[in-house]
C-alpha positions as semicolon CSV with decimal commas, in nm:
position;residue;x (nm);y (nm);z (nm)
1;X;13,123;8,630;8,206
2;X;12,861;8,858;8,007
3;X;13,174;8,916;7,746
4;X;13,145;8,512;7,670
5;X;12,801;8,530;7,689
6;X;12,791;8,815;7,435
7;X;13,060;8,662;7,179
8;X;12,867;8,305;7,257
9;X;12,540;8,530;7,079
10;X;12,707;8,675;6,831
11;X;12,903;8,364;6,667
12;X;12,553;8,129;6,703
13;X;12,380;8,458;6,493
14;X;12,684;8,440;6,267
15;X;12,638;8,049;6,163
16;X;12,268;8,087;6,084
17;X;12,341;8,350;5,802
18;X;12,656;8,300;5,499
19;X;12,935;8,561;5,484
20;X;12,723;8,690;5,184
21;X;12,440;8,822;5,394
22;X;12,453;9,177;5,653
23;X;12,350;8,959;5,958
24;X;12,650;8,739;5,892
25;X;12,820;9,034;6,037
26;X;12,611;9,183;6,317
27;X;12,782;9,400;6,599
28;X;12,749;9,372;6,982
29;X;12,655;9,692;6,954
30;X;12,350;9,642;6,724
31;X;12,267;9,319;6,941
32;X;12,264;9,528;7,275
33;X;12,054;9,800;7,119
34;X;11,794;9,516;6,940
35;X;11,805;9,373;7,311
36;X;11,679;9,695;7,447
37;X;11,444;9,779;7,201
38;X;11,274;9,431;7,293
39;X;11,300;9,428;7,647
40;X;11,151;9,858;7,652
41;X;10,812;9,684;7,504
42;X;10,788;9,477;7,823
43;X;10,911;9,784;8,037
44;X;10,747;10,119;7,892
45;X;10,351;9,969;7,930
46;X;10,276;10,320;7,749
47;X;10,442;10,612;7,531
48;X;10,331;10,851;7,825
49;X;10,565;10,798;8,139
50;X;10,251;10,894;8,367
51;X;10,038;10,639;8,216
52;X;10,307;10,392;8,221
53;X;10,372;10,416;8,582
54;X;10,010;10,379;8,668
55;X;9,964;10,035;8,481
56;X;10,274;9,920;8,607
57;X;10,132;10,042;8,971
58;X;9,828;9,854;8,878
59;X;9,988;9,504;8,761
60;X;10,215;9,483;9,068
61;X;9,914;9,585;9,321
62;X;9,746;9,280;9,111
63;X;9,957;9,073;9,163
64;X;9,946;9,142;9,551
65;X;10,275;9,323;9,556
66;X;10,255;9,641;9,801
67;X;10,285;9,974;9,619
68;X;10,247;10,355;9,745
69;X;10,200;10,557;9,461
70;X;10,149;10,955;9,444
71;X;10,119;11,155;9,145
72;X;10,262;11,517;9,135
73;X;9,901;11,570;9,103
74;X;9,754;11,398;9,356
75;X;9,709;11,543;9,720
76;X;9,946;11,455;10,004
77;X;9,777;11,248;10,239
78;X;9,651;11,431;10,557
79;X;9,891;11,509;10,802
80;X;10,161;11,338;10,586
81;X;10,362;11,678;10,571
82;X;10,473;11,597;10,180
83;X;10,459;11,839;9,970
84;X;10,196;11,842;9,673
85;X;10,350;11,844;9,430
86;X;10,592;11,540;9,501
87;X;10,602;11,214;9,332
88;X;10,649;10,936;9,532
89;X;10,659;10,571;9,420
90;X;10,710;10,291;9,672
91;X;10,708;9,856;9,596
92;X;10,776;9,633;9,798
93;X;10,735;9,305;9,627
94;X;10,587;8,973;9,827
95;X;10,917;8,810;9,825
96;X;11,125;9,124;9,988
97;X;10,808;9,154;10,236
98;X;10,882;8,754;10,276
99;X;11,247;8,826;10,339
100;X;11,226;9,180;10,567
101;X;10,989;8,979;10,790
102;X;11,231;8,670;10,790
103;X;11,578;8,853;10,790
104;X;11,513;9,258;10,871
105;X;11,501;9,215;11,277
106;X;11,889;9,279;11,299
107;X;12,028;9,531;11,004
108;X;11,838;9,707;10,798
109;X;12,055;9,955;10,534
110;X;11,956;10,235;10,306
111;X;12,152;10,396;10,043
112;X;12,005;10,654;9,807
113;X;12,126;10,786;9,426
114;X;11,992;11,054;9,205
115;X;12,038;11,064;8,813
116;X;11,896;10,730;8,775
117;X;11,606;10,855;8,547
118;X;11,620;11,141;8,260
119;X;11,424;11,334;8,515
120;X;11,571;11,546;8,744
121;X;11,565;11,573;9,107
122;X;11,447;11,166;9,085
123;X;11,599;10,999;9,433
124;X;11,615;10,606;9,435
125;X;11,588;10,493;9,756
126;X;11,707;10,141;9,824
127;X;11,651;9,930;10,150
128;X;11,818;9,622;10,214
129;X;11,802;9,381;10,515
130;X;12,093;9,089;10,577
131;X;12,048;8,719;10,562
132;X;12,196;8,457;10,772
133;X;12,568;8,504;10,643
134;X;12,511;8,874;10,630
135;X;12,431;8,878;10,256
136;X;12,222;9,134;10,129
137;X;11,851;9,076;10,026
C-alpha cells in the first residue's frame, strides 16, 4: 500500500515540473529523506536532546496528558529504589488512560526493545491492554 502511495507522490511531483527540469526526476529516496527532514522540525523541539525532551514533557503535561519524567540528573524519588542516575520517561496519553480504564480489567501485555534510540542502554517499554475482539490498544 505505502509502495502506491509512494509512486502515487512521485508521478503527481513529476507532472508539475517538464523533463527539462531536476525535480522532473526526483527519487523516493530524496522524497523520504525531504519527508524526514520536515517531519524532525515538528519532532526535535530543540538541537539539545535534554532540552527537547523537557518541552515535549511540557506540551503533553499541557495538554493534560500524564507524563513521569526523570532526568539523569534529577534525584530518585524517596524510597523509589531507582538509581540516580537513571532516566526515566513515562506518557500515558488521555486517550490510552480512556482505553486502559475501559478495556485493561482483563489482559494487560508488556513487551520491551532496546536499540530504539542512538543511545545506548535506552529500553522502550510498551503496555498494551485488549479491546472487545481482543485487539490491541
Amino acid at each position: 500500500m505505502s509502495d502506491l502511495t509512494n509512486n502515487s507522490q512521485k508521478k503527481k511531483i513529476r507532472t508539475w515540473f517538464s523533463a527539462d527540469e531536476r525535480d522532473h526526476y526526483i527519487t523516493m529516496g530524496e522524497i523520504c529523506r525531504i519527508r524526514k527532514e520536515v517531519l524532525r522540525a515538528d519532532i526535535r523541539l530543540d538541537a539539545n536532546d535534554a532540552n527537547s525532551t523537557r518541552i515535549w514533557v511540557s506540551k503533553l503535561q499541557s495538554q493534560g496528558d500524564f507524563v513521569y519524567y526523570k532526568d539523569k540528573r534529577d534525584p530518585s524519588p524517596e524510597g523509589s529504589d531507582l538509581a540516580d542516575n537513571l532516566f526515566a520517561l513515562c506518557i500515558q496519553t488521555r486517550y490510552q488512560k480512556e482505553a486502559y480504564e475501559r478495556l485493561g480489567n482483563g489482559f494487560l501485555g508488556i513487551d520491551a526493545t532496546h536499540n530504539v534510540t542512538q543511545y545506548k542502554g535506552i529500553l522502550l517499554f510498551t503496555l498494551m491492554a485488549r479491546d472487545n475482539w481482543g485487539h490491541g490498544m
